[in-house]
C-alpha positions in Angstrom: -21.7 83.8 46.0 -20.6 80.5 45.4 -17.3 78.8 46.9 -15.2 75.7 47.5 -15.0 74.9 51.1 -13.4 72.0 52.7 -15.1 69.6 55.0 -13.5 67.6 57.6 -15.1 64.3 58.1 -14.4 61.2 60.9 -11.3 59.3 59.7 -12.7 56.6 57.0 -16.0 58.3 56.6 -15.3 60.5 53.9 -17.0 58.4 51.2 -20.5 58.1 53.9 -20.3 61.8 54.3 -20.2 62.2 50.2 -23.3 60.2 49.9 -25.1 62.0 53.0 -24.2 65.6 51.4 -25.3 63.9 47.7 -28.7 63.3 49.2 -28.8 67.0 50.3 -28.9 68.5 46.9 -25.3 70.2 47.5 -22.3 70.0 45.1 -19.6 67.8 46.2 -16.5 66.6 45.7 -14.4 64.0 46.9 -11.3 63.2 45.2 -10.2 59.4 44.9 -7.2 57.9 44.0 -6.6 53.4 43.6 -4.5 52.3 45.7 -3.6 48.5 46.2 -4.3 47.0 49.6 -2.7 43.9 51.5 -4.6 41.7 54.0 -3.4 38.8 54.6 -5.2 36.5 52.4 -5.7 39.0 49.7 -4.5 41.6 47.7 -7.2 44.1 46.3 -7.8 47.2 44.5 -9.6 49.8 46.1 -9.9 53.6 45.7 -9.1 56.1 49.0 -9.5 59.5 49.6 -6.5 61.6 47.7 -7.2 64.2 51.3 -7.9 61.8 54.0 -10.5 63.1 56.2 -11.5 65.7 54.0 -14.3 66.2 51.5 -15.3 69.7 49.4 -18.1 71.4 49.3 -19.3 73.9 46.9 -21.7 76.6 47.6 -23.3 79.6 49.6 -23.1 79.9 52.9 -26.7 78.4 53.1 -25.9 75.3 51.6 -22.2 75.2 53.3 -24.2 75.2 56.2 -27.1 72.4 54.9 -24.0 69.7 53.9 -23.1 69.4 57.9 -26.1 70.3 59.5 -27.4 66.4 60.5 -24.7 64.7 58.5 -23.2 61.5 60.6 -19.4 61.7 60.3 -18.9 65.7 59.8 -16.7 67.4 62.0 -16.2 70.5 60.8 -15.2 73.3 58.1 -11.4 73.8 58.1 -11.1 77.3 59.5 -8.2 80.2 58.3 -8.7 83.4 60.8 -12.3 82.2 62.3 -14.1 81.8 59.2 -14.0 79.1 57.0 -11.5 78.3 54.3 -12.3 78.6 51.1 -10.1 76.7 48.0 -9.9 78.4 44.8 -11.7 77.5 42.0 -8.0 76.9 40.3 -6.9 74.4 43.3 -10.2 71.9 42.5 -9.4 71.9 38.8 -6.0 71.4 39.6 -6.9 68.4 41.4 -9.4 67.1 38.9 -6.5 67.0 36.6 -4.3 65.4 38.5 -6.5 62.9 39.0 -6.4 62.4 35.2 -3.2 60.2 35.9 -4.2 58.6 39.2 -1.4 56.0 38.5 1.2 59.1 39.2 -0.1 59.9 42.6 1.4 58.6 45.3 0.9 59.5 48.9 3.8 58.8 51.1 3.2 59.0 54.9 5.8 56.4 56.3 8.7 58.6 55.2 7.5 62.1 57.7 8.3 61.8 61.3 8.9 63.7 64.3 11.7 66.2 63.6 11.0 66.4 59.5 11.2 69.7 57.6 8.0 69.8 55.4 6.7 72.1 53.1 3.4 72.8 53.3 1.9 72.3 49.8 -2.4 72.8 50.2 -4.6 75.0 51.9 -4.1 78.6 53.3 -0.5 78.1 54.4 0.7 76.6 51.4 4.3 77.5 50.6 5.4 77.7 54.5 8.1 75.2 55.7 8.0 73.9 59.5 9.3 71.3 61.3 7.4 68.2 62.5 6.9 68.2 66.6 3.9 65.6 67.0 2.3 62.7 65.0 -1.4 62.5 66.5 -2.6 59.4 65.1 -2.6 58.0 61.2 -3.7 60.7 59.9 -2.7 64.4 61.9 0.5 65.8 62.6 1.6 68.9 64.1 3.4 71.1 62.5 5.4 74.4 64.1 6.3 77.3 61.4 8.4 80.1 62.5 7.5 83.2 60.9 8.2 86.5 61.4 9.5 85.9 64.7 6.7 84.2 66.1 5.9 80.8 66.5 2.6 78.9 64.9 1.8 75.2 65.6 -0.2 73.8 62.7 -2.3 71.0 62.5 -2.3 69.1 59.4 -2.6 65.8 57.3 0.2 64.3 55.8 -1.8 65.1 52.2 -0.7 68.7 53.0 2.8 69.0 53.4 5.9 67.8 51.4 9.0 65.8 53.1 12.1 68.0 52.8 14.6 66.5 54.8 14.9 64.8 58.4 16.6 67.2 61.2 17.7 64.6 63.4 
């Protein structure tokens, strides 16, 4: 049986990873949204992941396994309870029609910081609200939900969670 599973790639290599998985005769998909860049002697158009880091894959577990197996940049499946995650079929056309509009998309990083309260909005632990206690780089934070008494730290990218507020 067929399913969506999500691929972590190297940051910046999700678009290398794409082509490598293309090559392999699996079904892929990498969303993209334009975004407008600023160097210092030019301003430019270009389109970046909508997931940073992440690309999905769709298939059985032998081609799930044929899109990493040799492919430069892969890291890893995004796991939920020691097996991989899968996204519904409901999430990627959710997505796809989002991407309709890609004008109304707008990924905000600069605004989460240590001590936030975020919703998380994609993946298995969508709907669960946590506070920020680490920023690991540009792309990874750490995010610790308490639930049912017990504490969970969470690693995610900024793509997955929603700013609520700032604690302190």
């Amino acid at each position: 049986m067929k399913s969506w599973f999500v691929l972590r790639t190297k940051p910046r290599n999700e678009k290398k990873v794409y082509q490598q998985v293309i090559s392999k005769d699996v079904e892929v998909f990498l969303p993209l949204i334009p975004t407008i860049r600023i160097w210092s002697d030019r301003k430019k158009k270009i389109l970046v992941p909508l997931f940073p880091s992440y690309i999905f894959i769709y298939g059985d577990e032998s081609e799930r396994l044929k899109a990493i197996r040799g492919t430069i940049g892969a890291m890893g499946y995004l796991m939920y309870r020691k097996r991989p995650a899968v996204v519904t079929e409901r999430e990627i056309e959710n997505i796809k029609i989002s991407l309709q509009e890609p004008e109304r998309i707008k990924v905000d990083k600069g605004i989460i910081k240590e001590g936030s309260y975020v919703e998380i909005t994609n993946g298995p632990f969508r709907g669960l609200t946590g506070i920020v206690i680490e920023i690991r780089g540009s792309y990874r934070l750490v995010v610790n939900i308490v639930e049912l008494n017990a504490s969970l730290n969470i690693e995610l990218t900024y793509s997955e969670v929603k700013f609520l507020k700032n604690l302190y």
